[in-house]
C-alpha positions as CSV (number, residue, x, y, z in Angstrom):
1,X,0.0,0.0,0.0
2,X,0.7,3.6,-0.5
3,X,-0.5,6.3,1.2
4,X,0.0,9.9,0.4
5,X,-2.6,11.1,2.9
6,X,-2.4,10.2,6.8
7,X,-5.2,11.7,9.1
8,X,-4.3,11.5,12.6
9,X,-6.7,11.8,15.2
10,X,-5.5,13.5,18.1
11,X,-6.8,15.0,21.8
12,X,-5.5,15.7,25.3
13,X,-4.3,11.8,25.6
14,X,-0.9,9.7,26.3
15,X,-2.8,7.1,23.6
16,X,-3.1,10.2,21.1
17,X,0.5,11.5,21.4
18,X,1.1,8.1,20.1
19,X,-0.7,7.4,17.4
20,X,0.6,11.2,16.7
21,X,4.7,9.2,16.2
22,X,3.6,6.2,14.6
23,X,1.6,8.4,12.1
24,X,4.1,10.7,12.0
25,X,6.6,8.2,11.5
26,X,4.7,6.9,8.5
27,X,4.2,10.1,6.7
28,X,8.2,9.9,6.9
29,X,8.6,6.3,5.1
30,X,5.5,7.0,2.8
31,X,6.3,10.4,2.0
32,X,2.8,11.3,2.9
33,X,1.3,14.6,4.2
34,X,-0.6,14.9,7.5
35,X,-3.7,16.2,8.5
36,X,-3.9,16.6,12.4
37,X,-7.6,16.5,13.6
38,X,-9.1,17.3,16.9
39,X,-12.6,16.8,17.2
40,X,-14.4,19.4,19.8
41,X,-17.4,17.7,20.9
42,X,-20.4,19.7,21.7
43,X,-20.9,21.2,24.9
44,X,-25.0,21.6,26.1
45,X,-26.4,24.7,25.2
46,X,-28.4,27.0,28.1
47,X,-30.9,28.1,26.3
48,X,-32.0,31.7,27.8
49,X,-35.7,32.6,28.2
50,X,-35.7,34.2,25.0
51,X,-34.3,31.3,23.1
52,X,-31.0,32.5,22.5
53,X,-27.9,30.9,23.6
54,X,-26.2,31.8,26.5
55,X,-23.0,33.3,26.2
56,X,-21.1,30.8,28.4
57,X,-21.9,28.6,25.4
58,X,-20.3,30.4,22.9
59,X,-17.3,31.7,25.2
60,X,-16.6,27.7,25.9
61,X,-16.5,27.4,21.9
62,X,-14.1,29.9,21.0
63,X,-11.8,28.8,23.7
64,X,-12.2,25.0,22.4
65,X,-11.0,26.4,19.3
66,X,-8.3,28.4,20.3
67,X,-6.7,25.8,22.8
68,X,-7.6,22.7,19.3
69,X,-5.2,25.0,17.7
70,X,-2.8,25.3,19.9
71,X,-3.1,21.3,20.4
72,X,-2.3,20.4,17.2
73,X,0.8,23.0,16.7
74,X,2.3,21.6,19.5
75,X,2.1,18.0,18.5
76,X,3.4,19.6,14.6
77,X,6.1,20.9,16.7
78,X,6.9,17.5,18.4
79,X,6.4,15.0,16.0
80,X,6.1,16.7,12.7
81,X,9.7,16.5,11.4
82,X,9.0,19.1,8.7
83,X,6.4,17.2,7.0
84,X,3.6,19.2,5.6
85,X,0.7,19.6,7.7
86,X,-3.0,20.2,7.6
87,X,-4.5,21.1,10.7
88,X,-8.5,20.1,11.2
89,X,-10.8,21.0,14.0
90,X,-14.5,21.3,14.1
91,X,-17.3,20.6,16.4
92,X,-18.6,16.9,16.2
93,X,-18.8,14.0,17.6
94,X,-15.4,12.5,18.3
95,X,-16.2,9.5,15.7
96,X,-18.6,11.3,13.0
97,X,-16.0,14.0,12.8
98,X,-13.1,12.0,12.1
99,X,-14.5,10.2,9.8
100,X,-15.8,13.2,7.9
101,X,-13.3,15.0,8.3
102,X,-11.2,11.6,6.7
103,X,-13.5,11.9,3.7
104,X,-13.1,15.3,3.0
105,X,-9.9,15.5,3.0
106,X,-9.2,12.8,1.3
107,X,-7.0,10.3,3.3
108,X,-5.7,7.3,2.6
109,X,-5.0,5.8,5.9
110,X,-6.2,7.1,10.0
111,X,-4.3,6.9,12.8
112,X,-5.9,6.7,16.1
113,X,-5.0,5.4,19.7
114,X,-7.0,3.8,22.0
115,X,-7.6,3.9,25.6
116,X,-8.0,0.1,25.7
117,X,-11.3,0.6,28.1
118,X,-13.3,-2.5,28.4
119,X,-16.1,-3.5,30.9
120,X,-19.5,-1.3,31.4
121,X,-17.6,1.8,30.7
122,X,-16.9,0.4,26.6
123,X,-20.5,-1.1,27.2
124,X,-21.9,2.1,27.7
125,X,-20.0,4.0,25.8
126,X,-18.2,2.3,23.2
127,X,-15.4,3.1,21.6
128,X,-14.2,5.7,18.4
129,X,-11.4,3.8,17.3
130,X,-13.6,0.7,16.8
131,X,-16.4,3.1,15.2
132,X,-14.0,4.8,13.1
133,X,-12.7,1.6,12.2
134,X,-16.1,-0.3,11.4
135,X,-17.2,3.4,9.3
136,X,-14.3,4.5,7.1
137,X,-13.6,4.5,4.1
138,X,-9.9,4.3,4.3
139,X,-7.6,1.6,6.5
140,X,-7.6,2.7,10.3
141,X,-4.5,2.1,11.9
142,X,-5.4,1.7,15.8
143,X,-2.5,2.3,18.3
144,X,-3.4,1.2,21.6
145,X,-2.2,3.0,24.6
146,X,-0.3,0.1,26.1
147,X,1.9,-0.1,23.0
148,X,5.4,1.3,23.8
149,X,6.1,3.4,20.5
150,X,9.6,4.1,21.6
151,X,10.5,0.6,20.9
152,X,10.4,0.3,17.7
């Protein structure tokens, strides 16, 4: 396989700065580009009295945005290597916006890590790298978090 276009689906995580190397790390051997995506998931509107949202809602939102931004630079910083770099962040569900965001774009292979939950809490909740995995269109690489990337 060759892939030219690596999505890498990143947050807050020890799981996601891994998959951020290994898909970095690709994009090197494959001489591929990189889109970074963070997914900010919604947070519950309070709706005021007069139907309009309340500004705590959209205050939340712009600092989501800012702090997605600043997210994604720093793993670019960390990982990147000098390979070009797309960064994508929107508001979505963690799974439906990756693999939208996957399909717009254009990728040819995501990268994703995973917590490794299992028990009621994957019962209940589930899990995006599985979703991701079961709904792209692409190959999903899944790194799980117990994986130790620096022993390759």
């Amino acid at each position: 396989m060759n892939f030219k276009k690596i999505l890498i689906a990143v947050d807050n995580s020890t799981c996601s700065e891994k998959a951020a190397k290994t898909g970095y790390d690709m994009a090197e051997k494959f001489q591929a580009e990189v889109a970074l995506v963070n997914i900010i998931e919604p947070v519950p509107a309070n709706v005021n009295p007069d139907l309009t949202l309340a500004p705590v809602f959209l205050e939340t939102y712009d600092n989501s945005e800012e702090n997605s931004h600043i997210l994604l630079k720093e793993i670019e910083n960390k990982y990147g290597n000098g390979i070009q770099t797309t960064y994508l962040s929107v508001v979505d569900t963690a799974a439906h916006g990756i693999i939208q965001q996957s399909d717009e774009w254009g990728s040819d292979l995501i990268v994703i890590g995973t917590y490794g939950r299992t028990g009621l809490y994957h019962f209940l909740m589930g899990s995006v790298a599985e979703h991701v995995a079961r709904k792209s269109a692409c190959p999903v690489l899944i790194i799980p978090n117990k994986w130790d990337v620096a022993a390759e």
